[in-house]
N, C-alpha and C positions, 0 to 999 in steps of 0.2 A: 367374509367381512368386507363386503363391495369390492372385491379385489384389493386389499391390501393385507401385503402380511403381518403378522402379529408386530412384528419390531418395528415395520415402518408407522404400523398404528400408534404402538407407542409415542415412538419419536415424533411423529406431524401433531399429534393431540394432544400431546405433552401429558399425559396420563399416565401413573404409574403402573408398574405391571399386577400392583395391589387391587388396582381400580379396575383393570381390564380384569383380571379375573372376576371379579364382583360382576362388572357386565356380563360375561362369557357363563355364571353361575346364573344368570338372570335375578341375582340381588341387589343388584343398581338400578335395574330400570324399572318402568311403572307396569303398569299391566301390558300386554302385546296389546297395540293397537291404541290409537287416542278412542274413549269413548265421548269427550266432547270436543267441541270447539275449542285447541290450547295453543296458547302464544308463551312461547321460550323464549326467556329473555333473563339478563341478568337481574338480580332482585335489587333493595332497596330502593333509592330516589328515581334512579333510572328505572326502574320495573315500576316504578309509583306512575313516572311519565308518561313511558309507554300506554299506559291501561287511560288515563285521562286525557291525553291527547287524541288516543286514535280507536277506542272503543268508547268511553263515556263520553268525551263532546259528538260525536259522530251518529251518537245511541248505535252505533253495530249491532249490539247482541238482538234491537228490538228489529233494527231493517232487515238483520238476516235473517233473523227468527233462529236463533240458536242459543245453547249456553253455551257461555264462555267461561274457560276455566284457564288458571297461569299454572304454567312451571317455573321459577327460577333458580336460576344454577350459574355457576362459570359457563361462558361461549364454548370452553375446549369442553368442557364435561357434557352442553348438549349436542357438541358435534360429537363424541364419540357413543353415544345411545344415538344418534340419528345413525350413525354410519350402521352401529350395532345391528337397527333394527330395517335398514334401507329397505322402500319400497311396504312397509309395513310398520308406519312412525309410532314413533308416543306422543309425537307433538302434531299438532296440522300447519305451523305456522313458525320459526325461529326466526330470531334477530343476529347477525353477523356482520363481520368487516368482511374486506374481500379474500384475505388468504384460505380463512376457513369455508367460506361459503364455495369459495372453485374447488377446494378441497370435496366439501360433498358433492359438487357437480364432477367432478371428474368421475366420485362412485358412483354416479348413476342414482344420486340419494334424495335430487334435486328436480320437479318440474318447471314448466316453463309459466310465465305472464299469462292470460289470458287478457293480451288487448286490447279485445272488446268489451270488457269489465275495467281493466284499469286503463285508462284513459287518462289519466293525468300523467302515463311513464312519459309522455311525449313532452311536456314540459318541465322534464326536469333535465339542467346542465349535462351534457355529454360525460364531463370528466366525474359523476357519480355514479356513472353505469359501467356495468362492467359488459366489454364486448362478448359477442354471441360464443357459445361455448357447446361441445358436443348435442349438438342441433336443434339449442333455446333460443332462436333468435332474442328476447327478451325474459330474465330471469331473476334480475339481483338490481336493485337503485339504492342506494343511500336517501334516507330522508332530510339529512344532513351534509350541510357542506365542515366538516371535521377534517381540519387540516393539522398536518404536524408543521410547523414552521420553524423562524426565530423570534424569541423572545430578548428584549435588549429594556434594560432600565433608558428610563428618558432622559434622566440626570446625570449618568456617568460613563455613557456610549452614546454614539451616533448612531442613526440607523443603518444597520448590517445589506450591504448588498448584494452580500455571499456568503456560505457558510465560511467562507476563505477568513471570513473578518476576525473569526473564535483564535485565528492562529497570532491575532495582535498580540505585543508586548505589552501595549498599555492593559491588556482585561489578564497578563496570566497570573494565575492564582485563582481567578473570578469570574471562569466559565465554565458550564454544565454539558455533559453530554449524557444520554441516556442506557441505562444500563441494558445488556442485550436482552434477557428474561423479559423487559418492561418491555419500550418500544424501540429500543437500540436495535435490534434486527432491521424493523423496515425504515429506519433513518439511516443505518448504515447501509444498505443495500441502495438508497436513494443518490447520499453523499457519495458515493462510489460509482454510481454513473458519470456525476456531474466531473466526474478525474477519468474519467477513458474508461472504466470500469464496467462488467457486468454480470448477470447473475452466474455465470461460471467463473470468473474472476475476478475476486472483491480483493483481491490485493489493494490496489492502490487506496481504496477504503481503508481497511484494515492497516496497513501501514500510518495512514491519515491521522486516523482515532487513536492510535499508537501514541506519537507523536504528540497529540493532542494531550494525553494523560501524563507520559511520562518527562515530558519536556516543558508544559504549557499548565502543569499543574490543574488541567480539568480534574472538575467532584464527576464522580457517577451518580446521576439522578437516580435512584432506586425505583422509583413509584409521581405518581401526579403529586400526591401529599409533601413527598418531600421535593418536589420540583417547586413548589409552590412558599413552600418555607423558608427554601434556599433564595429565591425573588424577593421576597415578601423582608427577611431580612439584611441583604443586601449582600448577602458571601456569594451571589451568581449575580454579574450584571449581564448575562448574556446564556440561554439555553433554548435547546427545540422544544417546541414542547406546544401541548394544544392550545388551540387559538382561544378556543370559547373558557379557557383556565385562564390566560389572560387576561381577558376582557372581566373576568370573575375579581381578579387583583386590581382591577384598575377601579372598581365599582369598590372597591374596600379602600383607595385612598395608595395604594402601592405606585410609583410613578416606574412605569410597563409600558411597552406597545408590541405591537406583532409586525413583522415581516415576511415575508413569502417569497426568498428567493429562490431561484434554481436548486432543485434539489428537495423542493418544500416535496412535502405526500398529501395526497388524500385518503386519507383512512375510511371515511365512512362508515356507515350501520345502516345495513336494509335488511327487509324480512325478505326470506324465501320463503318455496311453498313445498312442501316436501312431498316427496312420491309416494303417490299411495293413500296419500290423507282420502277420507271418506266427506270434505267438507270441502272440495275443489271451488265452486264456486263462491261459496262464502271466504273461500280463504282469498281468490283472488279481490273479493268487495274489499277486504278487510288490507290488503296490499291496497290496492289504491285508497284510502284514506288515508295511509303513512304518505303516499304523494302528494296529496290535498295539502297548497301552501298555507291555507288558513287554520288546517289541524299542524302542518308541521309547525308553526305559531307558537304552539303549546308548550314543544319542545325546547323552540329558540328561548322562552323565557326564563324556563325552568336553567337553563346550561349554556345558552348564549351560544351555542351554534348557530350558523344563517341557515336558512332555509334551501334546500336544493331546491327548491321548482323557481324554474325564472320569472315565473310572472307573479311572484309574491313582493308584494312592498315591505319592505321592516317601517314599522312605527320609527317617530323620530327618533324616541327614547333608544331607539335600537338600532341606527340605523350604521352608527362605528361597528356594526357586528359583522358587516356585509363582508365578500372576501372579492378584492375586484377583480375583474374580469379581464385586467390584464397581465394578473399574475396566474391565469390558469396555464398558457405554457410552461411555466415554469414546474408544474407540477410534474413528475417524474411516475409514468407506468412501469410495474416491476411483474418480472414474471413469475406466477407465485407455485408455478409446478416445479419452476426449477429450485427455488428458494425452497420448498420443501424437499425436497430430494438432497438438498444439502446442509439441511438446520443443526443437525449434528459436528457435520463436520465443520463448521464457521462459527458453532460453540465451540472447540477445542479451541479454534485458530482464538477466539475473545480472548479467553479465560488464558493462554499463554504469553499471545504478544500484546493483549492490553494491561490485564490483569496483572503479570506477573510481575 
């Protein structure tokens, strides 16, 4: 299983051991081997996206001359049939943030860019690539610049210029943090740098969030849905949470804005290319059309994420979406082999000293 044991599978992929059996019985997966062209990605609006942004505006299937077929499923459910099947995919092509996608590069599950095919990796921002990794010089870009940030009502906070700000008197009762399950892992992992902290020692983190709940009266944001309810009606004037949700509230009349202090993430979503696929070159075409600023266009409109490639202009109508460019220091790298090696045990540490 690309070199991991059964439990760390469990644990990194968040998989039941119901589900791995299912794999391990080959009842989960699709046939061995993609027989066409298929892009893994999670279904619904986003998997709607996907397909019209970067296959039908593009016409792919007719430049590469291939069929293309979708899978969709949860990100954790096709990393563990990628891992299942490593070097021998069911997909040629999946969609990922960074934790999971270094995740199958570290098994060996992942090939590299080709390039001299994708050609636009070179204009896209620094801070959506992930650096070179067991001997990919270029592997993984975000098409998206998706950031977790703060969210601050206009009317009854100031703009936050630190996560520091959530610890005010005047918001307690009336600030959001995010629940670990959701995307409380990598905010708490982030927020825990910004206090001396790091991936072997989230204490000061962890204390932090503590703190935050049981003295400052923070709600646990459960999900984006109820991050967005909780804004939208006014019981959070102040939570992290994605930028392009924001901007979604603000176009519905909710008075929102977003900030990017220290501490902010970049999450991202880019396709890899998976080892083994039979569709090497097509898949790398099909990677650089997710880089093409004018197909990632497609995406910004549908979800209000900005564009990663720099040399894309947002229309006017769009152009509060941008994320500026002097808040990309502020963005916090986190190491995501370590943070996997210890997602268990920083769940016990939540579920005690915040939860309890």
């Amino acid at each position: 299983m690309a070199g991991f044991s059964r439990r760390e599978f469990l644990h990194i992929t968040g998989m039941t051991a119901g589900s791995l059996a299912l794999i391990e019985s080959g009842r989960l997966t699709p046939a061995w081997g993609e027989d066409k062209f298929t892009i893994a990605s999670t279904g619904g609006s986003w998997g709607e996206g996907i397909r019209e942004s970067f296959v039908t505006a593009p016409k792919f299937a007719e430049s590469a001359k291939v069929a293309v077929d979708y899978s969709q499923q949860l990100e954790s459910v096709a990393t563990a049939k990628i891992i299942a099947q490593c070097g021998n995919p069911p997909f040629t092509v999946s969609g990922h943030g960074e934790a999971e996608a270094i995740l199958m590069a570290d098994g060996g599950c992942v090939d590299s860019y080709d390039l001299s095919v994708v050609t636009n990796y070179k204009d896209i921002y620094d801070t959506a690539k992930l650096p070179p990794r067991k001997g990919m010089d270029a592997w993984w870009a975000s098409f998206m610049m998706l950031v977790f940030g703060l969210s601050y009502n206009t009317k009854e906070a100031s703009k936050p210029a630190s996560f520091q700000d959530l610890f005010s008197d005047k918001y307690k009762n009336r600030i959001g943090v995010p629940a670990y399950g959701w995307y409380g892992m990598y905010w708490l992992h982030a927020f825990n740098k910004t206090l001396g902290g790091n991936e072997d020692n989230i204490s000061p983190g962890m204390d932090a969030v503590s703190r935050l709940v049981k003295k400052n009266g923070a709600i646990i944001i459960e999900n984006v849905d109820h991050g967005m309810k909780a804004l939208t009606r006014g019981e959070v004037v102040m939570a992290p949470i994605f930028n392009g949700r924001v901007f979604a509230l603000q176009e519905q009349g909710v008075p929102v804005d977003m900030a990017y202090p220290p501490g902010s993430i970049q999450i991202g979503n880019g396709a890899v290319i998976l080892k083994g696929t039979r569709f090497r070159e097509a898949a790398s075409r099909y990677v650089n059309n997710t880089l093409d600023g004018q197909f990632q266009l497609g995406m910004t409109e549908r979800f209000r994420y900005p564009p990663s490639n720099r040399n894309t202009k947002l229309p006017a109508k769009m152009a509060h979406y941008a994320v500026p460019e002097a808040s990309f220091p502020n963005m916090v790298a986190l190491d995501w082999t370590k943070i996997n090696q210890n997602r268990e045990k920083y769940l016990e540490r939540w579920n005690k000293e915040v939860l309890a």
